[in-house]
LUMFI-116423 format. One record per residue (C-alpha): x, z, y. Coordinates in Angstrom, 2 decimals, always signed. Example, Ala and Ser with C-alpha at 12.3 -4.5 7.8 and 13.67 -1.06 7.14 Angstrom:
+---------+---------+---------+
:    east :      up :   north :
+---------+---------+---------+
:  +12.30 :   +7.80 :   -4.50 :
:  +13.67 :   +7.14 :   -1.06 :
+---------+---------+---------+
END
This chain:
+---------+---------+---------+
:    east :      up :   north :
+---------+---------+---------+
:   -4.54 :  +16.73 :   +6.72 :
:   -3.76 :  +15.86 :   +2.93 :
:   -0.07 :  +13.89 :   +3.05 :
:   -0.48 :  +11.87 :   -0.34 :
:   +1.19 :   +9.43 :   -2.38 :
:   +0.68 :   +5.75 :   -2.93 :
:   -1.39 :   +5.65 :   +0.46 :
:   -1.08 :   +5.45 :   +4.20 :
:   +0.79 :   +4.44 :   +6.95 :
:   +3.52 :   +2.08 :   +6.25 :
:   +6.40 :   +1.29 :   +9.45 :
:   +8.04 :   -2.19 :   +9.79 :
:  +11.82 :   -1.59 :   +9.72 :
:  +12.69 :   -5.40 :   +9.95 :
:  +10.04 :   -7.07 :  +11.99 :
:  +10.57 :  -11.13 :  +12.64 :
:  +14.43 :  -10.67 :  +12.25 :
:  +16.97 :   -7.29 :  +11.77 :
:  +16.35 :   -6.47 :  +15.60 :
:  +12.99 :   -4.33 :  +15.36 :
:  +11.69 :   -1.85 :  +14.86 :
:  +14.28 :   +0.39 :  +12.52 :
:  +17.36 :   -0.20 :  +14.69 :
:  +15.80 :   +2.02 :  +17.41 :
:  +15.89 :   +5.09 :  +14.96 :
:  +18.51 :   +7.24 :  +15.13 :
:  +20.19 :   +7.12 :  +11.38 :
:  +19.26 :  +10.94 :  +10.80 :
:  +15.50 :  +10.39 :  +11.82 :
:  +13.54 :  +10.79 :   +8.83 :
:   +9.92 :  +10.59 :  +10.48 :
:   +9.26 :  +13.85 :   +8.62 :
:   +6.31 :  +14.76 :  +11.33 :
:   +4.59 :  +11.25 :  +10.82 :
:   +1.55 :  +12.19 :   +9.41 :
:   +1.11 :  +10.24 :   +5.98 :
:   +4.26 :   +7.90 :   +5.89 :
:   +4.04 :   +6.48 :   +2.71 :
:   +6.80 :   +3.09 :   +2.15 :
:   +8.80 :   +1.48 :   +4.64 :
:   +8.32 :   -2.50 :   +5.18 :
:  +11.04 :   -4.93 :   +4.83 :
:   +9.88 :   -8.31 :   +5.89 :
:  +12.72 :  -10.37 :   +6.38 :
:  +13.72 :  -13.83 :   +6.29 :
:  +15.44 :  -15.60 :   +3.24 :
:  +18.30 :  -16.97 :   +5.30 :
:  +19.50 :  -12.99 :   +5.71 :
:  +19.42 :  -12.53 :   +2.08 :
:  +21.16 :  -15.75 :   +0.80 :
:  +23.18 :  -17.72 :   +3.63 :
:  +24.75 :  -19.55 :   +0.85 :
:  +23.37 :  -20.57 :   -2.44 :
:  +24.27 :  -18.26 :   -5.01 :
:  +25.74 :  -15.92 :   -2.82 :
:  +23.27 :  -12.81 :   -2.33 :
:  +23.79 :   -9.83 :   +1.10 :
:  +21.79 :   -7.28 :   -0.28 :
:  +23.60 :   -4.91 :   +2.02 :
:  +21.26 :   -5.71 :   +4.67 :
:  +18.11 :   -3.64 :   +2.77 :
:  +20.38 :   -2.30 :   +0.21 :
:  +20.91 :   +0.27 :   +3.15 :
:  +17.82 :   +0.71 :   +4.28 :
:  +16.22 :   +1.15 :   +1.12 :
:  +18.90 :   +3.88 :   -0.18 :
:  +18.36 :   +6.22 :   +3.06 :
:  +14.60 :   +5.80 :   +2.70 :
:  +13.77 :   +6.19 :   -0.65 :
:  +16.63 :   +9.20 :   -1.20 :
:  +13.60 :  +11.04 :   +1.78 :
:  +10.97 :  +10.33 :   -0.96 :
:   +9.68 :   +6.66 :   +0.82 :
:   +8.62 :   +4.23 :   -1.11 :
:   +9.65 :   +0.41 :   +0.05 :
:   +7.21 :   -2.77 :   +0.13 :
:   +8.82 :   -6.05 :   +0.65 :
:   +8.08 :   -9.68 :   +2.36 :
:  +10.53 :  -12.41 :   +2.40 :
:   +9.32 :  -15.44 :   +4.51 :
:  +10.86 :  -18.86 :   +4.46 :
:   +9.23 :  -19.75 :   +8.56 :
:   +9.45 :  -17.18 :  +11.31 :
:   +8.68 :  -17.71 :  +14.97 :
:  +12.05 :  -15.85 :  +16.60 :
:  +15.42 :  -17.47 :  +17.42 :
:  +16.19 :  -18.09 :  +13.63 :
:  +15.68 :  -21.33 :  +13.46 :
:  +16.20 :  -21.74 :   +9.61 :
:  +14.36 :  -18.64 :   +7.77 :
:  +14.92 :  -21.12 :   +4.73 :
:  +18.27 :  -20.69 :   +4.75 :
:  +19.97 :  -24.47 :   +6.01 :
:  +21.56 :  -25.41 :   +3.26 :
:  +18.18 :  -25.50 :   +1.12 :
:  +17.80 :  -28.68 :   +3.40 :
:  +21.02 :  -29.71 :   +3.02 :
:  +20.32 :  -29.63 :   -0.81 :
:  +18.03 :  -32.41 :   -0.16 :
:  +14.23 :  -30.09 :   +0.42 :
:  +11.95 :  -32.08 :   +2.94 :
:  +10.91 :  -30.46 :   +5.82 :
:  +10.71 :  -30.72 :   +9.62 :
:  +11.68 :  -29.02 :  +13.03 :
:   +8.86 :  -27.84 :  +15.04 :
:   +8.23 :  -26.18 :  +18.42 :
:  +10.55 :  -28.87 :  +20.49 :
:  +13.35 :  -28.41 :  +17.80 :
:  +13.02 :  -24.21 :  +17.61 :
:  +12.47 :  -23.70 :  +13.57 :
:  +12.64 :  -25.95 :  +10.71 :
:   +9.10 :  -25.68 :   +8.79 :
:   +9.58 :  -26.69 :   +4.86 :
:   +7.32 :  -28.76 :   +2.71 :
:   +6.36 :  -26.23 :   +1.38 :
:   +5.24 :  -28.25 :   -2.47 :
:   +8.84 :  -30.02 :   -1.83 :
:  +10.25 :  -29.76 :   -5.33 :
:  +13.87 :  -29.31 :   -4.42 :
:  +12.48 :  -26.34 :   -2.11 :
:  +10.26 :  -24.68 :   -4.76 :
:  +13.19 :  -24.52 :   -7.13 :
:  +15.60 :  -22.81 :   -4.48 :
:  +12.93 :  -20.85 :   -3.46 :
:  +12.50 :  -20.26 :   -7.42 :
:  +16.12 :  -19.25 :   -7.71 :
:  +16.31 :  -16.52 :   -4.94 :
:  +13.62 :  -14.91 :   -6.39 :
:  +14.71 :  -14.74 :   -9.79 :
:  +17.63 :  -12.82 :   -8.18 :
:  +15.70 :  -10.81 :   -6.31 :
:  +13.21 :   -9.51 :   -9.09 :
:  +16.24 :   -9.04 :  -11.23 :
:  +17.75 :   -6.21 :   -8.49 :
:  +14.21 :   -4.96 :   -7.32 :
:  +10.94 :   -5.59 :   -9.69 :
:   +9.39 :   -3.00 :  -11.33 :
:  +12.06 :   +0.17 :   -9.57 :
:   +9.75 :   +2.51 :   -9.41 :
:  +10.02 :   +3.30 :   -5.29 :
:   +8.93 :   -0.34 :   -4.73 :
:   +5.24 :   -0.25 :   -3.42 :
:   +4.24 :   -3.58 :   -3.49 :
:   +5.57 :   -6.87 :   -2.64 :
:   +3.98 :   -9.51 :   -0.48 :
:   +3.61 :  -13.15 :   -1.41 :
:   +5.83 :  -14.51 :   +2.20 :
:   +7.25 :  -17.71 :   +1.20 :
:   +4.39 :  -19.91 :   +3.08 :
:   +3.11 :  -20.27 :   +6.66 :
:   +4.35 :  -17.88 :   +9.65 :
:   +6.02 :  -14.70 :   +8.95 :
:   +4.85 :  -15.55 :   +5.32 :
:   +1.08 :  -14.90 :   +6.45 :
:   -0.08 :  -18.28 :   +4.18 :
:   -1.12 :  -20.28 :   +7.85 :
:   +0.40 :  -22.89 :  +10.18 :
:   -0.43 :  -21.71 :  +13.54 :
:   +2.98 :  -22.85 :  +14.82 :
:   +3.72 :  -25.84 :  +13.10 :
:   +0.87 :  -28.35 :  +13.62 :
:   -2.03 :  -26.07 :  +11.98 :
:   -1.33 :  -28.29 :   +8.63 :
:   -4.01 :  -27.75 :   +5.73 :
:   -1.55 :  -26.53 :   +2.51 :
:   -2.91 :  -28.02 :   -0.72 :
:   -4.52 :  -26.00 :   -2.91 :
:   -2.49 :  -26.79 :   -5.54 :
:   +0.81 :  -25.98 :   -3.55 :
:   -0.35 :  -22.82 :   -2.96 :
:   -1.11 :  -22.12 :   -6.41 :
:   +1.97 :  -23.13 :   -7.78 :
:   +3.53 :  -20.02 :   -4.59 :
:   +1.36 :  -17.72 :   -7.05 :
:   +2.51 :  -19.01 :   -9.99 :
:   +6.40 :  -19.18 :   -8.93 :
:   +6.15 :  -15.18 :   -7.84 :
:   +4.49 :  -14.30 :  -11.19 :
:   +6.91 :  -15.92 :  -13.07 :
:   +9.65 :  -14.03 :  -10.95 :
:   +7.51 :  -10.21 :  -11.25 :
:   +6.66 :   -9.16 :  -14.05 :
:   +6.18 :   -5.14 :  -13.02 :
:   +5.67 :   -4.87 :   -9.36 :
:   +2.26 :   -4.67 :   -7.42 :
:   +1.91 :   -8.48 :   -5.83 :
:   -0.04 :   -8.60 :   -2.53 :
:   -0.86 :  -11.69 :   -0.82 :
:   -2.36 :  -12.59 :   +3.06 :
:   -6.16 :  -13.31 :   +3.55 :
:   -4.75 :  -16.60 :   +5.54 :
:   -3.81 :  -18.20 :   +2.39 :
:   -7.35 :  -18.36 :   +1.32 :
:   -9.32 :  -18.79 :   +4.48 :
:   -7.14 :  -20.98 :   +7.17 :
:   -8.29 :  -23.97 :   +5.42 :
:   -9.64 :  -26.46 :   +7.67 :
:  -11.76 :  -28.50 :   +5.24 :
:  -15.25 :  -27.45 :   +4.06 :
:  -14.83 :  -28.39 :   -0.01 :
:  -14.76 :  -25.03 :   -1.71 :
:  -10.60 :  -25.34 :   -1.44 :
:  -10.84 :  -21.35 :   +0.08 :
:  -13.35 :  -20.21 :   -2.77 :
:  -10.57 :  -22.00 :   -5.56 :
:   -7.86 :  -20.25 :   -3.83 :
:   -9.66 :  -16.75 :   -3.99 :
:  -10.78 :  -17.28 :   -7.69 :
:   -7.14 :  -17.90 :   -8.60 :
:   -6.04 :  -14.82 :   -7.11 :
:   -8.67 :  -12.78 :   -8.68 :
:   -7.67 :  -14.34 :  -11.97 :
:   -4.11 :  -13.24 :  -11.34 :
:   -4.53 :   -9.93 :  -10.01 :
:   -3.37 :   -9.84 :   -6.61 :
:   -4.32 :   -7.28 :   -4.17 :
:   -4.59 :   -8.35 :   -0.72 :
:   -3.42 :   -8.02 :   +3.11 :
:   -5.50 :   -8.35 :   +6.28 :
:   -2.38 :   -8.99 :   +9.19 :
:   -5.58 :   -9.90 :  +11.88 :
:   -6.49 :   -6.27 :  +13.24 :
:   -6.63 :   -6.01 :  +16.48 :
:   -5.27 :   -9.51 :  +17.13 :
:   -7.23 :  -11.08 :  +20.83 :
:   -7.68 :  -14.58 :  +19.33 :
:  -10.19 :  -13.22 :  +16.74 :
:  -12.08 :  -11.77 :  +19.39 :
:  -12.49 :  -14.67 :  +21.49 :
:  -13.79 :  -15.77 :  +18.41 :
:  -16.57 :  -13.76 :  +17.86 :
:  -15.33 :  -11.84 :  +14.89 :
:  -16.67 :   -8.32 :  +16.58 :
:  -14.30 :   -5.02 :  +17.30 :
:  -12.49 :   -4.76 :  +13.80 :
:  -11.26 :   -8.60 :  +14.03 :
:  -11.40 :   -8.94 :  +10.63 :
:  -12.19 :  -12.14 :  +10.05 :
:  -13.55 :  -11.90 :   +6.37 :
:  -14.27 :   -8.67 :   +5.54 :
:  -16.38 :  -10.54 :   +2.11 :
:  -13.25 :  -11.13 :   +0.94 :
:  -12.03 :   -7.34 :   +0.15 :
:  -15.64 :   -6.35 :   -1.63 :
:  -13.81 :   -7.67 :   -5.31 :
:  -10.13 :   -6.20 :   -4.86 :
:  -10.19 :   -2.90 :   -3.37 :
:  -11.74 :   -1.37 :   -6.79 :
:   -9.09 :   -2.18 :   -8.42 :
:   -6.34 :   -3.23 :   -6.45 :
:   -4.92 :   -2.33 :   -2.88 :
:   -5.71 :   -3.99 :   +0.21 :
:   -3.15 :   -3.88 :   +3.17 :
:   -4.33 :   -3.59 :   +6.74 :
:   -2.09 :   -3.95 :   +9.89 :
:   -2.43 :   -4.09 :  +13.58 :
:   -1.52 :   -6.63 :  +15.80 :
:   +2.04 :   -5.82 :  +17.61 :
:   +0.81 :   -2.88 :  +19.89 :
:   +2.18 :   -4.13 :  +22.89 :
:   -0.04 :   -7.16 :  +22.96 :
:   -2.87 :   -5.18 :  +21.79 :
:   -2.47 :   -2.74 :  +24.63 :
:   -2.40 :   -5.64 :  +27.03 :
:   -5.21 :   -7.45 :  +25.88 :
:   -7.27 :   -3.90 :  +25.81 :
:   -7.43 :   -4.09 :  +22.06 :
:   -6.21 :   -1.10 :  +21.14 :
:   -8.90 :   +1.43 :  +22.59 :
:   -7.43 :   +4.65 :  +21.38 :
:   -7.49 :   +3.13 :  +17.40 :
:  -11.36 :   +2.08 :  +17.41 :
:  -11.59 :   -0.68 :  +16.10 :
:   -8.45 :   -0.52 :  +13.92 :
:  -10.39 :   +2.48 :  +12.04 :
:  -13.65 :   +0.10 :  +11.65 :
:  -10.88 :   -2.80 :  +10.53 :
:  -10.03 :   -0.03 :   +7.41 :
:  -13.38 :   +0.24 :   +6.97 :
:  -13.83 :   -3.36 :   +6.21 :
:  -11.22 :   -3.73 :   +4.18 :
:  -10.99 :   -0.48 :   +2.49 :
:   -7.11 :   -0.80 :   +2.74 :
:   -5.21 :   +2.17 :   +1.36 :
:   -1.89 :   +0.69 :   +3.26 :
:   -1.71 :   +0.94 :   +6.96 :
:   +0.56 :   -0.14 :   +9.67 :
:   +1.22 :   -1.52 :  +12.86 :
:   +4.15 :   -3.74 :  +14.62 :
:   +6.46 :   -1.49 :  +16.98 :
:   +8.88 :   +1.78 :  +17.31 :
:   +7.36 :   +4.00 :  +15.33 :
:   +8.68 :   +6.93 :  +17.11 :
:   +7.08 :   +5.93 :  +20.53 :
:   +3.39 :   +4.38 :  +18.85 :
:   +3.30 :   +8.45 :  +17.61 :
:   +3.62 :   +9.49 :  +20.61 :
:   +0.67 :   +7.74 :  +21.69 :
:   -1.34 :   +8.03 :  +18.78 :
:   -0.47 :  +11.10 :  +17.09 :
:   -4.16 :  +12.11 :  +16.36 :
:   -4.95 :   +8.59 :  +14.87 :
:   -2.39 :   +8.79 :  +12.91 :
:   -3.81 :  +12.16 :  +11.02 :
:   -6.96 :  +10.50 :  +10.98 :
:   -6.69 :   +7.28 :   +9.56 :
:   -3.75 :   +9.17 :   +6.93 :
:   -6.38 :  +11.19 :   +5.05 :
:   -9.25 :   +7.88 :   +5.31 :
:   -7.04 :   +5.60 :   +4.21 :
:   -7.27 :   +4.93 :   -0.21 :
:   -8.24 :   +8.02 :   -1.25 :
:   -9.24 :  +11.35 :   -0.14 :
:  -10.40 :  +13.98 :   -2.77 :
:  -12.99 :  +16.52 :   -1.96 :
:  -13.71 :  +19.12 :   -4.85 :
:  -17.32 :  +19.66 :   -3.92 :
:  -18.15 :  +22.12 :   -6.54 :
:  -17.31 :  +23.64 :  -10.17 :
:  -19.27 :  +24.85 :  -12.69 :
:  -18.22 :  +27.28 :  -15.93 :
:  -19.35 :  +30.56 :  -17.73 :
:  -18.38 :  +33.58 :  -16.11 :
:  -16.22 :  +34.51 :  -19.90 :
:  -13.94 :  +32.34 :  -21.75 :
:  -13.40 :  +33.32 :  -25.55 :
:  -10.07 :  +32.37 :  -26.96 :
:  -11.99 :  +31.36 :  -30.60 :
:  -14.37 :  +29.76 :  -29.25 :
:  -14.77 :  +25.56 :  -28.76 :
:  -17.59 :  +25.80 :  -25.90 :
:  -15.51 :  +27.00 :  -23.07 :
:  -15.46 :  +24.20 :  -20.54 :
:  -15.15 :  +23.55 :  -16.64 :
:  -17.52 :  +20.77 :  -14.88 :
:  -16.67 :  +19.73 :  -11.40 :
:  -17.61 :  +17.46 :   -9.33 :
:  -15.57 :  +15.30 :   -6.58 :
:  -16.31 :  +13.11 :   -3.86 :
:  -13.57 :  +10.78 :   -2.64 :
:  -14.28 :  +10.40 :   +0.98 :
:  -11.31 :   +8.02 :   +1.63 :
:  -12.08 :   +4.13 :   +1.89 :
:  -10.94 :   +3.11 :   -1.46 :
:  -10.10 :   +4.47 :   -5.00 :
:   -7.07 :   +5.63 :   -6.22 :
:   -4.74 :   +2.77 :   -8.47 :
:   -2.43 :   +5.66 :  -10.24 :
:   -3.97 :   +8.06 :  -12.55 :
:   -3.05 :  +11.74 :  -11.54 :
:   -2.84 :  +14.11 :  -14.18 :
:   -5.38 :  +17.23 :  -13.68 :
:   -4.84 :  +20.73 :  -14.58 :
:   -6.09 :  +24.18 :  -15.11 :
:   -4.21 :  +26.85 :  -14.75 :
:   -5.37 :  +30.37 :  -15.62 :
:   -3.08 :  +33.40 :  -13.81 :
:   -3.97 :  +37.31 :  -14.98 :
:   -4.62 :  +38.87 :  -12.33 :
:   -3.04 :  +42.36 :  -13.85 :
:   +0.05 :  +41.20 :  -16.12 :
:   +0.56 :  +37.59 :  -14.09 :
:   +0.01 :  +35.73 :  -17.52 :
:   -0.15 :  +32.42 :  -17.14 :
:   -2.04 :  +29.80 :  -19.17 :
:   -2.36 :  +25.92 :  -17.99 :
:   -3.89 :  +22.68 :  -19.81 :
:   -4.40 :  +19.29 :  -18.59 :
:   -7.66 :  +18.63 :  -18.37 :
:   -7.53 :  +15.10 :  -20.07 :
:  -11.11 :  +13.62 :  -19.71 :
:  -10.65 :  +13.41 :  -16.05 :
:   -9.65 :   +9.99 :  -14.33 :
:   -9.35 :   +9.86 :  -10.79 :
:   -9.43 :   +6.02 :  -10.95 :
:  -12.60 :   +5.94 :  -11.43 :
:  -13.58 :   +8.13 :   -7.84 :
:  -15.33 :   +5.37 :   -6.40 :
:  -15.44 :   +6.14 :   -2.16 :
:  -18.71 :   +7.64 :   -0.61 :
:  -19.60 :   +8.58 :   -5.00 :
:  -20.36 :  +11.88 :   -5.94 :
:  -18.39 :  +12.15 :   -9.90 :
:  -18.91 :  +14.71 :  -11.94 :
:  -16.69 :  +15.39 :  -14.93 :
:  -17.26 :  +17.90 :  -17.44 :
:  -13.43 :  +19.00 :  -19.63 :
:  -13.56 :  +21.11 :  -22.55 :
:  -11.42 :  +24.55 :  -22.85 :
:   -8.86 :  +24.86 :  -25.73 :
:   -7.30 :  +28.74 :  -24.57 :
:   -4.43 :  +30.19 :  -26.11 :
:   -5.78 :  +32.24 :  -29.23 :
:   -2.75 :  +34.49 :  -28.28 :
:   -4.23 :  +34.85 :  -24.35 :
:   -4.28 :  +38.19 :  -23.34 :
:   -8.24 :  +39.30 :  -22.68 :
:   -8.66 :  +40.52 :  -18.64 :
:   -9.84 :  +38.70 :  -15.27 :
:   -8.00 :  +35.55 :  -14.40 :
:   -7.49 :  +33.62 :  -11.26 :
:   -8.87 :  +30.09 :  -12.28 :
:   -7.18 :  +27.11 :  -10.24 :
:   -6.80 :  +23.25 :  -10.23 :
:   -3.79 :  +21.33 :   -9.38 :
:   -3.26 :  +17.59 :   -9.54 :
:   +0.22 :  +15.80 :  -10.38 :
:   +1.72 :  +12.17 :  -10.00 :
:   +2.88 :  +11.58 :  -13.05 :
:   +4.60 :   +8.25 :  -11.87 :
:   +8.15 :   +7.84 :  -12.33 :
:   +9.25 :   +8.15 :   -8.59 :
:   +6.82 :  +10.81 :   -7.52 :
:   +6.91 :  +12.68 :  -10.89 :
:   +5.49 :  +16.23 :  -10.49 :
:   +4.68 :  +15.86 :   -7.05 :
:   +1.09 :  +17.70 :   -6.58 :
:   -1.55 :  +15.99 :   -4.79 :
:   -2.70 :  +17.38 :   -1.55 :
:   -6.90 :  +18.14 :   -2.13 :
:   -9.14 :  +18.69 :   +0.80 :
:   -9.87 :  +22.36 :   +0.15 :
:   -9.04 :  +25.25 :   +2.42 :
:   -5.91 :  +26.17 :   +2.75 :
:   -6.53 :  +29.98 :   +1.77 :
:   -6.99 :  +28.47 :   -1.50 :
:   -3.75 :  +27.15 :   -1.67 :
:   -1.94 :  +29.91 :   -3.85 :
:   +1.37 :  +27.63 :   -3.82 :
:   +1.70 :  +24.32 :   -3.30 :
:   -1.07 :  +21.76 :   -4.89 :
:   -2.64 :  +24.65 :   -6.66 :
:   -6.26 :  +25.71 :   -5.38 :
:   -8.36 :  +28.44 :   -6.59 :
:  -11.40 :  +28.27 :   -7.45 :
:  -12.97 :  +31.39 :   -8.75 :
:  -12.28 :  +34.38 :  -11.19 :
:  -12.90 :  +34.42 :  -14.97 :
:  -13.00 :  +37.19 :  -17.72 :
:  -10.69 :  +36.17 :  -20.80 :
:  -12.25 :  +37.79 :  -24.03 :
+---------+---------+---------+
END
């Protein structure tokens, strides 16, 4: 399998409170044999991160996030103001106190905010201000979710009366985070735009406005028993229309229902229809609710699987060049041609090189091949790409070993070579793949 960045599984380390699914980890278990771990998820309730105003615990992920990211994880965050658990006030209490309307629901078991309450939109404002100032734009953060409506953040109702939210409440939720992040992806929940009860285009002005402010998107519904019973086929996915004008250009995230539930509503079936569900969606983010160390025991296989089909998965299908390179001449070139037979494109441009090795003296000679994008590797496309030669007019003449290699040049991953899917005899060290022999003249 290729084991990539910026694409694949993600685990839940706070899950509907600080009790699952991290604390079941021992501290010194890195999840180095989980095939494709890319960031760790932090969804979490406000209360934990502000139980007074002003007064910030970022110990509580502070922690987390150093032991993660120092293993070379990136971290994606959620912060919900409405969870379904003992905490009764995910908006922390005294954001009521402070005068916000809202109401307790579920005989008396969570408060539920007005969520276009004024008072609460400018508290809500406040924490996040704080937050971006500590977190936006680091370069291990992944993404961050748009939580602060609905159930566990998801943009719905489904425990507190099944209310309708405005359109123009939940616009001014978009607005308020993109005031707040400036630098960090911003992902927000399919429920926002398609929970709403009334037929009057309020979905289709929801889903224009996200477009318009560049928001990738989540699918939470995988695997989840309700969406079978209604009719929604094996995947679940509810609107799979609604990914065909993000994933080309920004990421979708896909997750399973909590495995448990799906095992005992015989959902699961071996990973089935969550692979169709990334089909769907074309999500290059993946994940699931539960332990992670006992789901890979039981899924180990899927896990491979759905790493390398998840966002992108490169394929050199073939190269084309003379047989001689002339260091004085401007017509030496290399054309090859990809195929990207992950579900989605990739959203960071990877720099790709050439490297030429003698095979007598060792000689080395490398250029980035600049007219190459890899953005642009569309899945199920065949691309071709055709890079000029500039050698070294000092390069001694002889055969040379002709590889590729391909680097994240992002600030956290920096260097780190791209896994390709080409045999591993071809590997001559790590992220370097030959591809033939040349004669240097």
């Amino acid at each position: 399998m290729c084991n990539n960045p910026h694409k694949g599984w993600y685990i839940h380390y706070y899950d509907n409170g600080i009790g699952a699914y991290g604390n079941r980890l021992d501290p010194s278990d890195s999840l180095s044999d989980f095939p494709g771990l890319n960031d760790i998820y932090l969804r979490l309730a406000w209360a934990y991160l502000e139980p007074e105003e002003g007064n910030y615990n970022w110990e509580v992920i502070d922690s987390i996030i150093d032991r993660w990211v120092a293993r070379g994880h990136t971290i994606s965050f959620r912060i919900t103001c409405k969870e379904t658990n003992d905490l009764v006030y995910a908006t922390p209490e005294w954001v009521e106190k402070s005068g916000a309307r809202g109401r307790m629901v579920g005989n008396g078991r969570a408060w539920a905010p007005d969520y276009g309450d004024p008072v609460f939109l400018e508290k809500l404002e406040n924490f996040h201000r704080a937050f971006a100032s500590r977190y936006d734009g680091k370069p291990w953060v992944e993404y961050i979710d748009i939580g602060s409506i609905g159930e566990w953040g998801e943009g719905h109702t489904a425990f507190s009366g099944w209310d309708d939210i405005p359109v123009e409440v939940v616009m001014k939720h978009i607005d308020l985070y993109k005031r707040c992040y400036k630098y960090s992806v911003l992902i927000i929940s399919d429920d926002f735009i398609g929970q709403r009860d009334k037929d009057d285009g309020s979905d289709y002005k929801i889903y224009k406005y996200c477009l318009a402010n560049g928001l990738g998107f989540r699918d939470d519904s995988a695997n989840v028993y309700w969406y079978k019973v209604l009719g929604f086929g094996p995947s679940c996915i509810r609107s799979p229309e609604l990914y065909s004008k993000i994933y080309r250009n920004l990421p979708v995230v896909l997750e399973s229902d909590h495995y448990r539930s799906a095992l005992h509503y015989n959902m699961w079936e071996n990973g089935l229809p969550f692979e169709k569900a990334l089909q769907e969606t074309h999500a290059t983010f993946i994940g699931f609710h539960y332990y992670p160390r006992e789901w890979l025991t039981d899924n180990l296989q899927l896990a491979c699987r759905l790493a390398n089909k998840s966002g992108y998965w490169y394929f050199p299908k073939f190269a084309m060049m003379p047989d001689t390179f002339r260091t004085l001449s401007g017509r030496n070139y290399i054309r090859l041609t990809w195929e990207n037979h992950g579900v989605a494109p990739a959203y960071h441009r990877y720099r790709l090189f050439l490297k030429l090795v003698n095979q007598d003296s060792g000689e080395t000679f490398i250029q980035e091949l600049i007219e190459s994008d890899n953005r642009t590797w569309q899945p199920h496309e065949i691309i071709a790409e055709h890079c000029a030669i500039h050698l070294d007019e000092n390069l001694a003449a002889g055969k040379y070993n002709l590889l590729i290699g391909m680097q994240d040049d992002c600030a956290f991953h920096r260097d780190r070579m791209i896994e390709l899917a080409i045999k591993k005899e071809r590997e001559t060290q790590p992220g370097w793949y030959k591809l033939g022999e040349v004669m240097v003249r």
